[in-house]
SEKEZA-294536 format. One record per residue: residue number from 0; residue in one letter; y, x, z of N, C-alpha, C, O in turn. Coordinates in Angstrom, 1 decimal. Layout:
BEGIN
+-----+------+--------+--------+--------+--------+--------+--------+--------+--------+--------+--------+--------+--------+
!  nr ! rest !     nY !     nX !     nZ !    caY !    caX !    caZ !     cY !     cX !     cZ !     oY !     oX !     oZ !
+-----+------+--------+--------+--------+--------+--------+--------+--------+--------+--------+--------+--------+--------+
! NUM !    a !      Y !      X !      Z !      Y !      X !      Z !      Y !      X !      Z !      Y !      X !      Z !
...
+-----+------+--------+--------+--------+--------+--------+--------+--------+--------+--------+--------+--------+--------+
This chain:
BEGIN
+-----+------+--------+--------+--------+--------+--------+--------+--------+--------+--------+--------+--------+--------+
!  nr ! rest !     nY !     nX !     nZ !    caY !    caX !    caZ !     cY !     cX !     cZ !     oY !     oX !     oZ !
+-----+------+--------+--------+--------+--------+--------+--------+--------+--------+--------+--------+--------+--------+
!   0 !    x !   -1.2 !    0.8 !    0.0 !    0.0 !    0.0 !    0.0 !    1.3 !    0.9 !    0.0 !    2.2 !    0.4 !   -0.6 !
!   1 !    x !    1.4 !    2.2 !    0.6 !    2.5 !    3.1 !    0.8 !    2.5 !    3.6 !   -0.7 !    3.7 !    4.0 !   -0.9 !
!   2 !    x !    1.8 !    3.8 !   -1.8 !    2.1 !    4.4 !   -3.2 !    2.7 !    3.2 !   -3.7 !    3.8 !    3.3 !   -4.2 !
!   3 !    x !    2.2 !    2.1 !   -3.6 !    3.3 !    0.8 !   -4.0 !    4.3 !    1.1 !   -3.8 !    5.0 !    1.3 !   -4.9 !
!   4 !    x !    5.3 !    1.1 !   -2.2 !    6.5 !    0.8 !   -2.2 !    7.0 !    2.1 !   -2.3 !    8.2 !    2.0 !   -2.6 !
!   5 !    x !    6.5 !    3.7 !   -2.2 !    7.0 !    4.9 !   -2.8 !    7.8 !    3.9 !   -4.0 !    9.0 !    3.6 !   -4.0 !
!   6 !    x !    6.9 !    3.5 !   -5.2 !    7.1 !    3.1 !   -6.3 !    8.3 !    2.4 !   -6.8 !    8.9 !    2.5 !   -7.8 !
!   7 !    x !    8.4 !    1.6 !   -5.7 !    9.5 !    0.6 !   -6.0 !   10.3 !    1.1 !   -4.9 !   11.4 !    0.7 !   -5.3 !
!   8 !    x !   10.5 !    1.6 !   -4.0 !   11.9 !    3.1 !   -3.6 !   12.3 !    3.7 !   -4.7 !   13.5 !    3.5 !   -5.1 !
!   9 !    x !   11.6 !    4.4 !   -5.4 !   12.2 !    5.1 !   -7.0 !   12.8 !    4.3 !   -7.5 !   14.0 !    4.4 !   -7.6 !
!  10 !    x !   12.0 !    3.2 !   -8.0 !   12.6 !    2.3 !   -9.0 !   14.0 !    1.7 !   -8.6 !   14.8 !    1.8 !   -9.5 !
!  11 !    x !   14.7 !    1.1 !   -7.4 !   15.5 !    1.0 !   -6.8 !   16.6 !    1.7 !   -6.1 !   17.6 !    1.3 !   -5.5 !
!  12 !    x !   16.2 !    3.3 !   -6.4 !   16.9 !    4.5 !   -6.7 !   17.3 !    4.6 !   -8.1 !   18.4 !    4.9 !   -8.5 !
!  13 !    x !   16.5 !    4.3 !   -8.5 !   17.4 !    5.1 !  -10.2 !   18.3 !    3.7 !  -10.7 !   19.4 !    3.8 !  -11.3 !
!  14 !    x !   17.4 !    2.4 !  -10.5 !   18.5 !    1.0 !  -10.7 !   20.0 !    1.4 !  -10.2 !   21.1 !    1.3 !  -10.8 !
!  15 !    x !   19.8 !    1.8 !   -8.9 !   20.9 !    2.0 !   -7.8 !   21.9 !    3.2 !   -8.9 !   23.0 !    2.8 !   -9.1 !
!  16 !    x !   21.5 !    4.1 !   -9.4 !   22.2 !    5.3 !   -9.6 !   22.9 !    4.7 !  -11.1 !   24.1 !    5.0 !  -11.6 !
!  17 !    x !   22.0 !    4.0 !  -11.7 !   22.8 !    3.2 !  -13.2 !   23.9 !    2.2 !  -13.0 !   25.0 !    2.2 !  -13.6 !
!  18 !    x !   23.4 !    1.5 !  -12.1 !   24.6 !    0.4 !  -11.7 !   25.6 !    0.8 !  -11.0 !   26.5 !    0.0 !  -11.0 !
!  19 !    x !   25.7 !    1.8 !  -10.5 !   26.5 !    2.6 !  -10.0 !   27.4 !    3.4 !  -10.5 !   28.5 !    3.4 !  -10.1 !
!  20 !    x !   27.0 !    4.1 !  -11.4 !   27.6 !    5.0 !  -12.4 !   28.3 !    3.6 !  -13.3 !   29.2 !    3.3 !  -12.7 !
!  21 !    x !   28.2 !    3.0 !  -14.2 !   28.5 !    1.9 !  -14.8 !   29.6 !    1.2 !  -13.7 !   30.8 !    1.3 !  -14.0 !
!  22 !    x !   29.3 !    0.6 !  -12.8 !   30.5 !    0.5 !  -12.0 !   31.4 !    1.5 !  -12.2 !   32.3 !    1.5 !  -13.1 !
!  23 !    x !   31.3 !    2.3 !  -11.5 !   32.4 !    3.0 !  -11.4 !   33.9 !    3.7 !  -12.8 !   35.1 !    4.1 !  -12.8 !
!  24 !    x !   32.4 !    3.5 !  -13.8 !   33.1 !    3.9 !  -14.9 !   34.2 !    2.6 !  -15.1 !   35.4 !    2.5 !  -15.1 !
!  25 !    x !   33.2 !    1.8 !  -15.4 !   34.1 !    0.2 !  -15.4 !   35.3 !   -0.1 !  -14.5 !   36.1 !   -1.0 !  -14.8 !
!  26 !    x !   35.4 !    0.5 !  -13.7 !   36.5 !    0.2 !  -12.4 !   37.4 !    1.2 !  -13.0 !   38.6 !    0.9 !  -13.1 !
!  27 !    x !   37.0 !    2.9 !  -13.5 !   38.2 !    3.6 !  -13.8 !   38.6 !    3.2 !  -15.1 !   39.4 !    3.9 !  -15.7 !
!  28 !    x !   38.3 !    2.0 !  -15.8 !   38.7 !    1.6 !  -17.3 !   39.4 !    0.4 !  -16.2 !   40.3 !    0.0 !  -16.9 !
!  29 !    x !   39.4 !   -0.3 !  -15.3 !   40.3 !   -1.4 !  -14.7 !   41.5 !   -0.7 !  -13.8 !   42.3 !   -1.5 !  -13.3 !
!  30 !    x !   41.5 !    0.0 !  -13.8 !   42.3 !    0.6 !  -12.6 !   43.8 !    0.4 !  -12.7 !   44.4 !   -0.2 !  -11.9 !
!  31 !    x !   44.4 !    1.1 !  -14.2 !   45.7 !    0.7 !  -14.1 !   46.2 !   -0.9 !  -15.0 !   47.1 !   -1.0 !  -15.8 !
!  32 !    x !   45.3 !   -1.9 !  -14.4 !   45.5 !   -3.6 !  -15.2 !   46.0 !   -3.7 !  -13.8 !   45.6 !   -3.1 !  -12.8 !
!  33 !    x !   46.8 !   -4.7 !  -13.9 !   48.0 !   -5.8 !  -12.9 !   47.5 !   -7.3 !  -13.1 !   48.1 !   -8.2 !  -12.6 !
!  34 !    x !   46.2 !   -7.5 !  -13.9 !   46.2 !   -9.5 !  -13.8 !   45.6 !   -9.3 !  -13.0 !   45.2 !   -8.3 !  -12.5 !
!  35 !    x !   45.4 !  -11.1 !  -12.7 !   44.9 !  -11.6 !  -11.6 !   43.3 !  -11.5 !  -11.9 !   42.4 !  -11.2 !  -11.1 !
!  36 !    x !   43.3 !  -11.7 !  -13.0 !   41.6 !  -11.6 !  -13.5 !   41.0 !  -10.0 !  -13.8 !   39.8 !   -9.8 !  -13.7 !
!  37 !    x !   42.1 !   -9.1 !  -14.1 !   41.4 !   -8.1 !  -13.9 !   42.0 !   -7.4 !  -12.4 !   42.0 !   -6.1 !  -12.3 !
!  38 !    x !   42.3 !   -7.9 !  -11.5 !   42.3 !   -7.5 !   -9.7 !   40.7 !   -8.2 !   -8.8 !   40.1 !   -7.7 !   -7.9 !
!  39 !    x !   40.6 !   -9.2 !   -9.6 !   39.3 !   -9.7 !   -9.5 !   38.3 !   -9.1 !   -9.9 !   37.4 !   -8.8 !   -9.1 !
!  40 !    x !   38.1 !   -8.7 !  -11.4 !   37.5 !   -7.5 !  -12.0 !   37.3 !   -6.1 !  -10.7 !   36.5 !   -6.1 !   -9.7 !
!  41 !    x !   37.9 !   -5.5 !  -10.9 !   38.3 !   -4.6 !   -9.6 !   37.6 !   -4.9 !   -8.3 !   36.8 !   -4.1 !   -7.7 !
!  42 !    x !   37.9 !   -5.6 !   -8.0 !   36.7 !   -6.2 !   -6.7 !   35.4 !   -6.6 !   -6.9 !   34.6 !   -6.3 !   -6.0 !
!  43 !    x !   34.9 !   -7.2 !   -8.0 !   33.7 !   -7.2 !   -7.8 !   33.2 !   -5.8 !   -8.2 !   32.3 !   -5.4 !   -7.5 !
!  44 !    x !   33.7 !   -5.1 !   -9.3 !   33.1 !   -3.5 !   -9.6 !   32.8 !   -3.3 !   -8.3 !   31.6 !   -3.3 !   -8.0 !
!  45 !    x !   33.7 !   -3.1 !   -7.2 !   33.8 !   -2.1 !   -6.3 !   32.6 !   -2.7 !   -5.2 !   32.1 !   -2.0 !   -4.4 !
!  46 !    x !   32.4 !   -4.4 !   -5.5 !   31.6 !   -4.7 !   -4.5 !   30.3 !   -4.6 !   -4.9 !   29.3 !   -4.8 !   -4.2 !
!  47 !    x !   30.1 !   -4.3 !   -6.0 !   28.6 !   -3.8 !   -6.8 !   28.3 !   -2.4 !   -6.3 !   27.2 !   -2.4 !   -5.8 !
!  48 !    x !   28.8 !   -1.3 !   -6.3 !   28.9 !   -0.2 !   -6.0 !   28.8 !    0.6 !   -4.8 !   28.6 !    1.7 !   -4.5 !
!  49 !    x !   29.3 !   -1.0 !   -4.3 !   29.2 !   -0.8 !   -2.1 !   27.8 !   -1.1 !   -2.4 !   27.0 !   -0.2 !   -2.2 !
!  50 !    x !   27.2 !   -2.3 !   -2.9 !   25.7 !   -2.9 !   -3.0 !   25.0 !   -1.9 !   -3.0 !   24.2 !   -1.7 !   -2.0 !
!  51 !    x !   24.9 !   -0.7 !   -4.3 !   24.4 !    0.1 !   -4.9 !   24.3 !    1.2 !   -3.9 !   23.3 !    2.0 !   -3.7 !
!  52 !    x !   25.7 !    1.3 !   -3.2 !   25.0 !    2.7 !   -1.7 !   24.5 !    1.9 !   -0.4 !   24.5 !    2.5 !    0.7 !
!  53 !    x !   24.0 !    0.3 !   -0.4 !   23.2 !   -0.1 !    0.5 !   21.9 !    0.2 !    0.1 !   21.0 !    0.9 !    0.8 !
!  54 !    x !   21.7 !   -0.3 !   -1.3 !   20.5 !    0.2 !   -1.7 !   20.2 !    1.2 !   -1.4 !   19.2 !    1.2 !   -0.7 !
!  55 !    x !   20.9 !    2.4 !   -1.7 !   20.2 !    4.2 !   -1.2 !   20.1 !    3.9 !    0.3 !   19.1 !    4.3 !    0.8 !
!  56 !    x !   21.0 !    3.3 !    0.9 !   20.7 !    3.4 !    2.6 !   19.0 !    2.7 !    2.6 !   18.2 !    3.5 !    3.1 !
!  57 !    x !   18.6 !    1.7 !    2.2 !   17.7 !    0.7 !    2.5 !   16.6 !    1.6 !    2.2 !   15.7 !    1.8 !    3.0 !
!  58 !    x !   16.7 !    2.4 !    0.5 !   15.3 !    3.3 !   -0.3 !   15.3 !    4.1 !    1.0 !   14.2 !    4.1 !    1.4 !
!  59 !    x !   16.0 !    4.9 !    1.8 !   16.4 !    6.0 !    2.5 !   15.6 !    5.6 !    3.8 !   15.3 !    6.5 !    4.5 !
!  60 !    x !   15.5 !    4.8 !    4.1 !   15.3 !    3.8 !    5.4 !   16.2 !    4.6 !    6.5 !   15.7 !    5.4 !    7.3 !
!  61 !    x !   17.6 !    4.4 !    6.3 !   18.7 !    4.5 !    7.1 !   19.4 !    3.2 !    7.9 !   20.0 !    3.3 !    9.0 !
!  62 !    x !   19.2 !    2.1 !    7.2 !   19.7 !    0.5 !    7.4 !   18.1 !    0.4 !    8.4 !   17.0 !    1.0 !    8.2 !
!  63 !    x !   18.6 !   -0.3 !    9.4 !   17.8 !   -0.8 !   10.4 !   16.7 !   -1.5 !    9.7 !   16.9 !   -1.5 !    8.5 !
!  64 !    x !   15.6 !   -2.0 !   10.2 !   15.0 !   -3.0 !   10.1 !   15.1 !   -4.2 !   10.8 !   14.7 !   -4.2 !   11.9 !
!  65 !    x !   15.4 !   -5.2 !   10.3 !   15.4 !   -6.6 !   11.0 !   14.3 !   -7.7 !   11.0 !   13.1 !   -7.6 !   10.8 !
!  66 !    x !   14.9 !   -8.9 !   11.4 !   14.3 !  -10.4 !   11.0 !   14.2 !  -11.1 !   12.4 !   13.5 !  -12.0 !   12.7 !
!  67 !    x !   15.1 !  -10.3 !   13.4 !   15.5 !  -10.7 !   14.8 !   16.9 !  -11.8 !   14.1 !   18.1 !  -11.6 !   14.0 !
!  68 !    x !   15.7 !  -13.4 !   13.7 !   17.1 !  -14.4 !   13.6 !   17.0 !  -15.4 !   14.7 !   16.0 !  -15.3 !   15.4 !
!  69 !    x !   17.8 !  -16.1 !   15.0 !   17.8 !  -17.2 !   15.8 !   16.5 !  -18.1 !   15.4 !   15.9 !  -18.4 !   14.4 !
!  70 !    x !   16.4 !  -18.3 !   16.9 !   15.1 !  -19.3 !   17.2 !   15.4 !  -20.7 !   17.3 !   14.5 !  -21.5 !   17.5 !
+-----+------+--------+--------+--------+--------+--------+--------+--------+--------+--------+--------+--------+--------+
């Protein structure tokens, strides 16, 4: 079962590393726009790219483990 999720740790690393790179490129082509739709633009890039280093924290097992929800 641990060669499994080795498996899909990689795969969710290198996802992580494309969506990432792509963000960021996308965000330095939004950077100097003033609309409202591209300030929105801008935010979501940047909230993909936060996503993208939870992912490395999660592949890393740095992010806790949970599922302590209310009873």
């Amino acid at each position: 079962m641990e060669g499994l999720a080795g498996i899909e740790k990689v795969i969710a690393l290198i996802g992580g590393v494309v969506v990432f790179v792509f963000a960021i490129i996308g965000l330095r082509g939004e950077w100097h726009k003033n609309g409202l739709d591209d300030n929105v633009t801008k935010v979501l890039l940047g909230l993909m790219a936060l996503g993208c280093v939870l992912v490395w924290l999660a592949a890393f097992g740095v992010l806790p483990r949970g599922g302590g929800g209310v009873a």
